[in-house]
N, C-alpha and C positions, 0 to 999 in steps of 0.2 A: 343513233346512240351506240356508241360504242362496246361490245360486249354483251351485246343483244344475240339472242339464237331464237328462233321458231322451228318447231318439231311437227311436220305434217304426219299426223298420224301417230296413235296414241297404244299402239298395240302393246303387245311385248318386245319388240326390238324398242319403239320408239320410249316404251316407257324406260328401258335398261338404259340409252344412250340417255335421256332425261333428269334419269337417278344419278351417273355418271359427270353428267355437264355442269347440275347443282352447286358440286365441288372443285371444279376446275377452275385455277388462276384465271381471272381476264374476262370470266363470264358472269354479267350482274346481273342477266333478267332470260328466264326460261318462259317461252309461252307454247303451251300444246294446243294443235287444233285438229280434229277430229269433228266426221259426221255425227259420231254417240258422242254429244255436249257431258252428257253423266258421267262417261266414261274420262273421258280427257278430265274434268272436274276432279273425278275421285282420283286419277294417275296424281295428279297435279299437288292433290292435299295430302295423299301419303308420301310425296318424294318430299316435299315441304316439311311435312314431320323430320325424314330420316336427314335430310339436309339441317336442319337445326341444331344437329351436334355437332355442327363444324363451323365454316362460315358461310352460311348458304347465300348463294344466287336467290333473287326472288322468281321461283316456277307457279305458273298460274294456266287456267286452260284459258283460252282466247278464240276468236273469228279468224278470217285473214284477215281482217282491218287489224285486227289486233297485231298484225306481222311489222307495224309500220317501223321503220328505224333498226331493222333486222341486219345486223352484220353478214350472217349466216343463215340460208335454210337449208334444216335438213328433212329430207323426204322421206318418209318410209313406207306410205299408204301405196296399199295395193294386194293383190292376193299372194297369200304363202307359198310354199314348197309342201306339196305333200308326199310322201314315202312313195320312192318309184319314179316322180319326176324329176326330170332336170330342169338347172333355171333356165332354160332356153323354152322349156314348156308353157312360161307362163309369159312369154312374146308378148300374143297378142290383147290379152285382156288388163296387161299392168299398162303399155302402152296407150289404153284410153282412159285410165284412170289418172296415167301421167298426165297426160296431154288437159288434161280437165283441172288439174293440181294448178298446170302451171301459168294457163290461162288466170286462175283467181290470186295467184303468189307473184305474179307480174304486175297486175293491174296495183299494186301496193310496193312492192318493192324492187322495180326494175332494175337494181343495181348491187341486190345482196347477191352475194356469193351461195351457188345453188349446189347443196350434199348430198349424192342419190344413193341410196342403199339398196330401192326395190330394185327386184329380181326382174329380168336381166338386167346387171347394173352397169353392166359394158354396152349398152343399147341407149339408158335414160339419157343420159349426155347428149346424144345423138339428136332426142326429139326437142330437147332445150335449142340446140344449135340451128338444125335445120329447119322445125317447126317455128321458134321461137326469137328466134337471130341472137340469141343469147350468146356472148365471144365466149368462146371458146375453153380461155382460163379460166371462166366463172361459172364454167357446167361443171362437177369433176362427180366421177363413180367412184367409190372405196375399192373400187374394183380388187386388185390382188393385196390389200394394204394389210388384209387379216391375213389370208393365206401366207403371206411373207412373213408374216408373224408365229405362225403356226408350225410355219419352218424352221423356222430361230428358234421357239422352244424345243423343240423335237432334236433338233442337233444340240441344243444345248443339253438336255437329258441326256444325251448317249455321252455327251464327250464332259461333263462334269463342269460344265461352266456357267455364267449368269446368261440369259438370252441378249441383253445389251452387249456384251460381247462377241455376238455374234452378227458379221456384216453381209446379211445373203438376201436376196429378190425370190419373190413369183413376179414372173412375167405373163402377157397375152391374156387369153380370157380368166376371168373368174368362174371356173366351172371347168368343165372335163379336156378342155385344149389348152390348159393353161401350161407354164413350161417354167419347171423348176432349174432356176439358174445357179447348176453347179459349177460349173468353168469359173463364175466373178465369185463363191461367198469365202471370206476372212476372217479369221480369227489371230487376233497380234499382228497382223500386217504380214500375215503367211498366208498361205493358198488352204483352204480347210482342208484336204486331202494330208497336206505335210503336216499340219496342228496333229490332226486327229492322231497319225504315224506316232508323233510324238508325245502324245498325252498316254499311246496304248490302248485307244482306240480306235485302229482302225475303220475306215469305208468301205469295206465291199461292195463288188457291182451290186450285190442282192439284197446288201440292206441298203441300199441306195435304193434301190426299185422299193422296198419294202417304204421307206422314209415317204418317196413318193406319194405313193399310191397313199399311204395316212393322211398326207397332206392334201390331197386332190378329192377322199373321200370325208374328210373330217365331218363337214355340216350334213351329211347324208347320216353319218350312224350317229351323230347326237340327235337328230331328231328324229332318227328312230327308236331314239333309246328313252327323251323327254317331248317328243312331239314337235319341239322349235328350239333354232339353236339362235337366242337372242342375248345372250351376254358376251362373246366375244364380241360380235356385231357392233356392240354397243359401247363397249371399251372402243375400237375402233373409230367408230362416229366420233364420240368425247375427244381421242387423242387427232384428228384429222382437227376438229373443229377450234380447239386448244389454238395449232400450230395458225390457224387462219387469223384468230381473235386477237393473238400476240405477237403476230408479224416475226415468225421465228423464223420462216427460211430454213425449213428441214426437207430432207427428203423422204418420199414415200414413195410405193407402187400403187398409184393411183392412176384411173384412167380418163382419157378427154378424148375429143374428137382432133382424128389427124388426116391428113387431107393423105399422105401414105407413110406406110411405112415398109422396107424390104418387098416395095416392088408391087402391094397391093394398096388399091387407092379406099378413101371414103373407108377408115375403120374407127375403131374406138376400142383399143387394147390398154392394160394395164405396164407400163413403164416408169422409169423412176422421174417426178416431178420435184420439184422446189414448191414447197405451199409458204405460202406468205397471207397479209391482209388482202394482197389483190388479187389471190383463188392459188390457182395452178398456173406454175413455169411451161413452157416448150419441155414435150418431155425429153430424154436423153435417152437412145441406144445405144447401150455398153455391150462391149466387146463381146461374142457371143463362139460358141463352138460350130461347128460342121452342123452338128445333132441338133442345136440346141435355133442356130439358128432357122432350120428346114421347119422345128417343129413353131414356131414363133409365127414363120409365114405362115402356115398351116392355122394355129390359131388365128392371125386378122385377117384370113377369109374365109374361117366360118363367122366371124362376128361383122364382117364386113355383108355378108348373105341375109343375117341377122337382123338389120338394122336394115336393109332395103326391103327385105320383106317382111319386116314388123310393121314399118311408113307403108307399104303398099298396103297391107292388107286393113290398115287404118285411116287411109283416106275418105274423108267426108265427101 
């Protein structure tokens, strides 16, 4: 059934991306499944409320039987980030909650295109492909698809302009290796460096570093500030899942599993795909700096260390 979605996991991310998806072109039926039945039930009957003043999606809680005809799943079940860790900290325990996800999300719909949001999300991909022989374009992580977002507004605050205006990437990991790709972002078909010159805004190297580091720490101090940062996330989920439902062929910095890239084999980094109905495109390495690319490699071999030692230490 076309325009079908199932939400593993009914927390606060998966409820945001839920409330979210409700209202999205192309999507008819939302079903949440969660271990708390009460919980996914009551997610399900207050998005259905706030969804009634538009044209809602029919959202409902569900089993995995209940997944059947799922264009899309998106995953979000698994343990959080707490204050102090990195997503790399929660390796090994989301790993076997994945690995359990996807056992009972196959047995039902071996051929939906599969959304991973849990932490680390440059790794899920990974256990879908290698565990699961799931191809490749039908694993995808949101990997840097916020953070690239988080970019775009941020430069669009400094320089006065809409974020759709703004053409710029996070590449490599989602998390502390990731590598803001200043050399490729545009604004009007100019280099952002010359926009900025000429709006009167310039870039200096320091609010460059400053822009940065906002960017690479953003989900750290919103959830030290409200405990979980679940509404970008969730915007994110909505607009990836949109672009899959309605065969749009946009692109994102999303990430899949690559056999190498710049030299390291077996990773799974965030680069720019084509999302369509059939998952994720081969992704594309655009042109990179000196800096930019050293730090890139750097990112898909901590993710590539990542992802064999999450599999090893999860071996049955």
């Amino acid at each position: 059934m076309q325009g079908k979605v199932g939400i593993i996991g009914a927390g606060l991310v998966g409820a945001a991306a839920g409330y979210l998806l409700a209202n999205v072109p192309g999507v008819s039926e939302v079903v949440l499944v969660d271990l708390d039945r009460a919980r996914a039930e009551s997610e399900a009957a207050d998005i259905s409320h706030a969804a009634a003043f538009g044209s809602p999606a029919l959202v409902r809680a569900g089993d995995y039987a209940d997944l059947d005809g799922s264009q899309v799943v998106v995953i979000t079940a698994g343990t959080s980030l707490k204050p102090g860790q990195t997503r790399l900290d929660l390796l090994a325990a989301n790993i076997g909650i994945i690995s359990s996800v996807l056992e009972r999300v196959l047995e039902v719909v071996p051929d939906t295109v599969l959304l991973f949001a849990t932490n680390p999300v440059d790794v899920m991909p990974a256990v879908a492909v290698r565990r699961f022989g799931v191809p490749r374009g039908r694993a995808i992580g949101t990997g840097c698809a916020l953070d690239s977002a988080r970019f775009r507004d941020r430069l669009a605050r400094h320089l006065g302009v809409s974020p759709s205006s703004v053409h710029a990437y996070v590449l490599g990991e989602h998390g502390d290796s990731e590598v803001i790709h200043w050399s490729g972002a545009q604004i009007a078909g100019m280099p952002l460096t010359d926009f900025a010159e000429k709006m009167g805004n310039p870039l200096p190297p320091e609010l460059r570093e400053t822009i940065a580091r906002e960017v690479r720490t953003s989900a750290y101090r919103i959830k030290e500030g409200k405990g979980v940062s679940n509404f970008g996330i969730g915007g994110c989920i909505a607009r990836l899942t949109r672009a899959i439902v309605n065969d749009e062929h946009v692109v994102f910095s999303t990430c899949t599993v690559m056999d190498e890239v710049l030299g390291v084999p077996d990773t799974c980094i965030s680069l720019p795909h084509v999302l369509s109905s059939e998952g994720a495109s081969h992704p594309f390495l655009p042109r990179l700096d000196g800096t930019e690319e050293a730090a890139l490699r750097h990112s898909a071999e901590v993710l590539r260390k990542a992802i064999q030692d999450g599999l090893d230490a999860t071996i049955q």
